[in-house]
N, C-alpha and C positions, 0 to 999 in steps of 0.2 A: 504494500500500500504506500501508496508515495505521499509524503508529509512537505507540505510546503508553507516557507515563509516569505512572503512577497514583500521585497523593500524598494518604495519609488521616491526619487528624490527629486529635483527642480529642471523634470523632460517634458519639453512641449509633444500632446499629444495631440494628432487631428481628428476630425470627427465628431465623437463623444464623449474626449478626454482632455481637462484643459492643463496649462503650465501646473507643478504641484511647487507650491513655497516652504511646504513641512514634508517628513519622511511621515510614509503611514506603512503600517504595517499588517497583514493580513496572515493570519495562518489558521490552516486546516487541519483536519484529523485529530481535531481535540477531542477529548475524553468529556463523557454531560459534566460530571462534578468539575471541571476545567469550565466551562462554558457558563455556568450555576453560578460558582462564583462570581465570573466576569459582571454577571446581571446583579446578582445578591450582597456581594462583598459579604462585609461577616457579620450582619450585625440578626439576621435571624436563624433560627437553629435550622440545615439543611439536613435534608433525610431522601433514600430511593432516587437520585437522578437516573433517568433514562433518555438516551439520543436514541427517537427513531430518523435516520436519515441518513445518507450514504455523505460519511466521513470527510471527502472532497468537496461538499456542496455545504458543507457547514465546517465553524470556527469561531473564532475570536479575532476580535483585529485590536488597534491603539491607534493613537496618530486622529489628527483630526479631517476626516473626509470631508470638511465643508457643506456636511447637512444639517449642522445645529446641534448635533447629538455629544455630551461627554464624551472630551478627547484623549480621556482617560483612558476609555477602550472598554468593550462591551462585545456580545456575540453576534453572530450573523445564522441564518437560515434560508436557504431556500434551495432557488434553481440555476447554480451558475457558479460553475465550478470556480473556487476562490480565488487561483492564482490566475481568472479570465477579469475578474472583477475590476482590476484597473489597468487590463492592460489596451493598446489600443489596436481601432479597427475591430472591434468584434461583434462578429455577426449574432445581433441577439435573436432575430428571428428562428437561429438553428437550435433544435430541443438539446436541452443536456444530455440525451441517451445519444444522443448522436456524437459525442464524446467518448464514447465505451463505458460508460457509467448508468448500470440498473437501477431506476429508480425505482422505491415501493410506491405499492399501489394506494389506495388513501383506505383504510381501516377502521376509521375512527368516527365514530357514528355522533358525535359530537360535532364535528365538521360537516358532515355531511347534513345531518339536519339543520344548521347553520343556512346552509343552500338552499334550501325548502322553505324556512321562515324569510328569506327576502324575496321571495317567491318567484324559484328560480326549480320552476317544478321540474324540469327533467334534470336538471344538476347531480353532479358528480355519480355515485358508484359504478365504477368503474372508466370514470372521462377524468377523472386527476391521478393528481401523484400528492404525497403527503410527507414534509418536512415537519419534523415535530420536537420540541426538549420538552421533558415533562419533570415535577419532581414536586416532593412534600414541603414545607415548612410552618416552625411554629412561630410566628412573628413578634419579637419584642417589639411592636411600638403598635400603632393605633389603626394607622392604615399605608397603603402603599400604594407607589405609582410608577408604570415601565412606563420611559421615553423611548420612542422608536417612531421608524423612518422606513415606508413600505416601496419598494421601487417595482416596479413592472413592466415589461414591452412593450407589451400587449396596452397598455393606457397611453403610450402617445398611440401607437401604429393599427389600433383596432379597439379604439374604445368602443364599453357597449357593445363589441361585435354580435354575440350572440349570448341568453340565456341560459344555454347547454354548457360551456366549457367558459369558465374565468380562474383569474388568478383571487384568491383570496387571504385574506390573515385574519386570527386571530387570539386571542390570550382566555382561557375558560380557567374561572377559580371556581371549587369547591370547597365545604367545610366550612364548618361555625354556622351563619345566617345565612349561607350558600346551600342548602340542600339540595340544590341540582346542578350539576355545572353550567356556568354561567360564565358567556362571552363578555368581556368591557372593553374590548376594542371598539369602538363604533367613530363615524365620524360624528365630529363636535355640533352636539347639540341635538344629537338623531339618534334612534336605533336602529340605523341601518350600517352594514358590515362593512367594512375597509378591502376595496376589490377595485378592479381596473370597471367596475360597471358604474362606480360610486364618484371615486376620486380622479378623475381623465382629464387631458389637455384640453383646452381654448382649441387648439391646430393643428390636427394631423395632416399628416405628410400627404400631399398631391397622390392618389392612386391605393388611397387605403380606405380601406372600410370607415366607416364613421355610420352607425346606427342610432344614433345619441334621442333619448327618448322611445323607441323602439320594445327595448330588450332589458333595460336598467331604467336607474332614480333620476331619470332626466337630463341626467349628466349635469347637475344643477350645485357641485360643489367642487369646479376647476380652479375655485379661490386656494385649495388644500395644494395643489400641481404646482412642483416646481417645476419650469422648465431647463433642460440641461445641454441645448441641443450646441455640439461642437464644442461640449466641455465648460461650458461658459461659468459655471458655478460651485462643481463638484468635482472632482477626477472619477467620481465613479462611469464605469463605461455603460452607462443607463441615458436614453432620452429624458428621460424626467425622475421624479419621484416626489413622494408626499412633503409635505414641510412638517417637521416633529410633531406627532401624536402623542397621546399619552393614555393611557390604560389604567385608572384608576379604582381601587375597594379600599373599604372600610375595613378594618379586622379589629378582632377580638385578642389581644395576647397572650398568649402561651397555648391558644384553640390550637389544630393543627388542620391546614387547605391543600390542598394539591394545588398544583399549575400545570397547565397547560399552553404552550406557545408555539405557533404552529403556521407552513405557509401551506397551502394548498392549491394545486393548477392544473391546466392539461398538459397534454405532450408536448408542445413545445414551447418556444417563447421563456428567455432566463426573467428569472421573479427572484426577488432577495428581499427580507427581512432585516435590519441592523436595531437591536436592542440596547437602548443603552443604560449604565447604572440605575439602577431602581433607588426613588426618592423614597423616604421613610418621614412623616410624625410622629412628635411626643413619642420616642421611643426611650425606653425605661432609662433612670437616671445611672449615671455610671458609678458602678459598685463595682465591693472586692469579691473576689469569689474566696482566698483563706488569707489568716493573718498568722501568724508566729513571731515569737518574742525570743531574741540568743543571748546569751549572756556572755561577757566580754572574756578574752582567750584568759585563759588561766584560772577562771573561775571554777567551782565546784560543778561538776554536771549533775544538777540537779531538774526536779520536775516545775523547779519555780527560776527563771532567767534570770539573772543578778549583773549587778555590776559594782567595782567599788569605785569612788569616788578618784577622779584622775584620770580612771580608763573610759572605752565605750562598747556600749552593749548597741543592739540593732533589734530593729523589730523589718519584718518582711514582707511587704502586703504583696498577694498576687491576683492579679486579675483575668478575666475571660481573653483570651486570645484575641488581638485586635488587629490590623493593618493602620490605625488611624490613633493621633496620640491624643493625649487625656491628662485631664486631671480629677484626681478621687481626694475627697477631702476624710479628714478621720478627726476625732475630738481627744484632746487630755484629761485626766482625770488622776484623784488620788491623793496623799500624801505629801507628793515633791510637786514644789514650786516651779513651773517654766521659767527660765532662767535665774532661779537660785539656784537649784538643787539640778538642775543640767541645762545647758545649753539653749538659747532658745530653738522652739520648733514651730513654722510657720501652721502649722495646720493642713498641708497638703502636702501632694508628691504628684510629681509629673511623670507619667508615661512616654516617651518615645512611639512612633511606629513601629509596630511588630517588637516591641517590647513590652514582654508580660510580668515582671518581675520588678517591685523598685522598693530599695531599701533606705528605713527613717535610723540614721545615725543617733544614740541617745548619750553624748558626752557631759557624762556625772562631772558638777563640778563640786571641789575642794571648799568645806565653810569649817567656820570657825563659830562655838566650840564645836568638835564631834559630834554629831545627831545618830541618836537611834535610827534602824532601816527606815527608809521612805520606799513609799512603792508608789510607781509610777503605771498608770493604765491607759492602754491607745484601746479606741475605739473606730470601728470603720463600717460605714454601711454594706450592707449586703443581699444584693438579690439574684440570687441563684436563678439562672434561667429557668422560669416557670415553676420555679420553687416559692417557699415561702419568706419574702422579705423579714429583715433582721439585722444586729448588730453582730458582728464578731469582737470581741475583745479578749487581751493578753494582757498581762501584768508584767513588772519590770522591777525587782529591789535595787537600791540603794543605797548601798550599805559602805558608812566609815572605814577606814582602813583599821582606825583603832578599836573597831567591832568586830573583827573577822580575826577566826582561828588560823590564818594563813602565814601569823610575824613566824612564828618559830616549831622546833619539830617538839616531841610530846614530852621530851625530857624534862625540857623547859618548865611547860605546862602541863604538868599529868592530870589529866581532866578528861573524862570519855563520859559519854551516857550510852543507853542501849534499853530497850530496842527501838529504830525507825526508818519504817514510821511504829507509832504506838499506839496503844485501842486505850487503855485505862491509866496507863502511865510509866512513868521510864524512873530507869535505875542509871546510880552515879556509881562510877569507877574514879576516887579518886585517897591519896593519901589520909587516911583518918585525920592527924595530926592537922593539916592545914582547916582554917577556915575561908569559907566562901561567903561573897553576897550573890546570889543570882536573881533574876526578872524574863520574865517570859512575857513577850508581845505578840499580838496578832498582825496578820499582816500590812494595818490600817493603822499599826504604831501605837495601839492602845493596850496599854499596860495590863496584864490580865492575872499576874499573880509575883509579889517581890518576896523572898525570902531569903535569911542571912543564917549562917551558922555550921558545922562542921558537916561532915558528908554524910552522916546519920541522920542530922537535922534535915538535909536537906533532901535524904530518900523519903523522909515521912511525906512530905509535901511535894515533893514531885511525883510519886509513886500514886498520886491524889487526883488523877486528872481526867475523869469521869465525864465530869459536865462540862467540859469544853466540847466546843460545836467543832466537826469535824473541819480540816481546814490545813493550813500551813502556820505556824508559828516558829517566834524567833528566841532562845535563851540564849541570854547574856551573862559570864559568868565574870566575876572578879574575883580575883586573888587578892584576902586583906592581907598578908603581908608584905607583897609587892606593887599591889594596883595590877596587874597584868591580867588584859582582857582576852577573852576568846568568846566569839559568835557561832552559836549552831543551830542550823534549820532544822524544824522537825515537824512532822508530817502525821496528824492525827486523822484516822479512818472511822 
């Protein structure tokens, strides 16, 4: 299967192809979910992409083809093999099978009764052929809209020819308040379908059919027709085509619709489709999808993130995969002051493109005197695609250096507890002889029990720890006959 990328740059074409001032680009034998995106970008959940249509006659392009459509780059469908599409001198009257290329027959009984409702009673089965992308989504925002841009032959050089054989488009969504599929391509202001019967020139060519009111809508919206003739507007190698349409619903978010996009024609005469990036409203506000809090190198690895004063700890927000950059805002909370007790933090983080991962630095700073832990808490919105909206939030200690068991080895300080985490209460390993003062806080810095006295004294009372509410808690122990502090987190279940 031959895969092409067509690159044209600033050649005068004659005919039906004019000077090009930008590179555009065209390529074929894309894959649906290639083609899905091109239309969808990322911001709705995509599911099931299906291309019916022969490989060569469908793509994606970029570059701006001078019909008004996102030069972003979007898909194409139809009849006319892609790498024919700008090039010059081509005979559109000749059917794409006459390429060496099978086209399907049209199947799709959706389109077909389409033909029937503009009352185009002997229409199709078995007088078309049928290009088609299909696929599911569940849309984060409110509703959507394809721009696109219908080109046909057949509407300069046989408008209206006949009610048995036309070219036609259209986009059918189902699901949610769609219970049937349902066409919304139509021309503006009508329910009538988007077709060379509808949208046709002011002027065909000396020795061609012209039936206009005959067989079609009177031919009564050639305001929609651009004319293209010798290139004059587009490089596409098309006599004309429509000036930008759009395809508008309403949706439900997180419902799930199918789509349908699809050209349909006879045997011959090239028909193209160009879809371009689908507009989106009020689509859900940008959230995190998880958060995490790290505690700075050399800290204890524990289940609560820490940091001591001097160093820095990070918290991690990550977000839904995006192409397009953001900002997600999160709140503080807690114990520590924004800029006392660390660094200040604007309240936001910036995303890049196609950067899903962005880290909030939390540099503890140094006060005077010493402070018991402060705990630090981010909060960040969250709404899980089609999930249940919410806060995720982490917590962060920081903790004095003169707090933390980390100055010296145990010789020093022979002081251990055990077990944690603890259910009723914890046992001290330490020299009888010595006395202690110790204080146990919770993680909000609130003092929850202080007691002084040798290690006896102080199994009575720590061995006592019943009605504490399950949780993380801090002991602080002092050595009276040195001052010498050690901090240990403990983990009540």
């Amino acid at each position: 299967m031959k895969k092409t990328a067509h690159i044209i740059f600033g050649i005068f074409f004659t005919l039906y192809c004019p000077v090009l001032l930008k590179a555009q680009i065209l390529t074929d034998s894309q894959s649906a979910a290639t083609m899905v995106h091109a239309i969808m970008g990322d911001h709705p959940i995509i599911l099931n992409e299906t291309l019916e249509c022969h490989p060569r006659l469908s793509g994606v392009y970029t570059g701006d083809l001078s019909i008004g459509l996102d030069p972003t780059g979007g898909a194409i469908l139809g009849f006319g093999i892609i790498d024919s599409i700008l090039e010059p001198n081509q005979d559109l009257l000749v059917s794409s099978g006459s390429s060496g290329i099978s086209l399907p027959w049209m199947t799709d009984n959706d389109f077909v009764n389409l033909g029937f409702t503009q009352g185009l009673a002997a229409n199709q089965a078995g007088a078309h052929r049928l290009c088609k992308l299909s696929f599911d989504m569940i849309p984060l925002a409110d509703s959507i809209t394809f721009p696109f841009v219908f080109a046909s032959a057949r509407a300069k050089f046989f408008p209206c020819w006949t009610f048995q054989s036309i070219d036609l488009t259209a986009v059918f969504i189902s699901g949610g308040a769609y219970t049937q599929p349902t066409n919304i391509a139509f021309v503006p202001g009508t329910d009538i379908v988007i077709s060379d019967n509808s949208i046709t020139t002011q002027t065909p060519p000396l020795g061609y059919n012209f039936d206009c009111g005959e067989f079609c809508n009177g031919c009564s919206y050639t305001q929609y027709y651009v004319e293209n003739i010798a290139g004059s507007v587009s490089p596409l190698c098309y006599p004309g085509f429509t000036q930008p349409l759009y395809a508008g619903a309403a949706l439900s978010p997180c419902d799930t619709y199918h789509i349908k996009i699809g050209v349909c024609k006879p045997l011959d005469y090239f028909a193209s489709l160009f879809v371009g990036p689908a507009v989106y409203t009020n689509p859900l506000p940008p959230a995190a999808q998880s958060l995490s809090a790290q505690s700075a190198p050399g800290m204890p690895d524990t289940p609560q993130a820490q940091v001591c004063r001097g160093c820095s700890g990070s918290f991690t927000i990550v977000r839904e995969s995006s192409s397009a950059a953001q900002n997600i805002s999160y709140t503080l909370s807690g114990s520590a002051i924004n800029g006392t007790d660390y660094a200040s933090l604007s309240g936001s983080v910036s995303f890049e493109p196609g950067q899903d991962t962005a880290i909030v630095t939390v540099e503890a700073l140094n006060v005077e005197p010493p402070q018991p832990p402060q705990t630090l808490v981010l909060s960040v919105y969250s709404n899980p695609p089609c999930g249940t909206p919410g806060y995720l939030r982490d917590t962060m200690l920081i903790i004095d250096r003169n707090y933390t068991g980390i100055e010296g080895p145990e010789e020093i300080f022979p002081f251990q507890i055990a077990p944690n985490p603890f259910h009723s209460g914890i046992s001290v390993f330490a020299p009888p002889h010595e006395n202690w003062q110790a204080e146990l806080y919770d993680v909000t810095g609130r003092s929850c029990l202080s007691v002084s006295g040798n290690t006896e004294r102080l199994n009575v009372s720590l061995g006592n720890l019943e009605l504490l509410q399950a949780g993380i808690y801090i002991l602080k122990v002092s050595r009276m006959s040195d001052g010498r502090k050690a901090v240990f987190k403990l983990i009540k279940e």
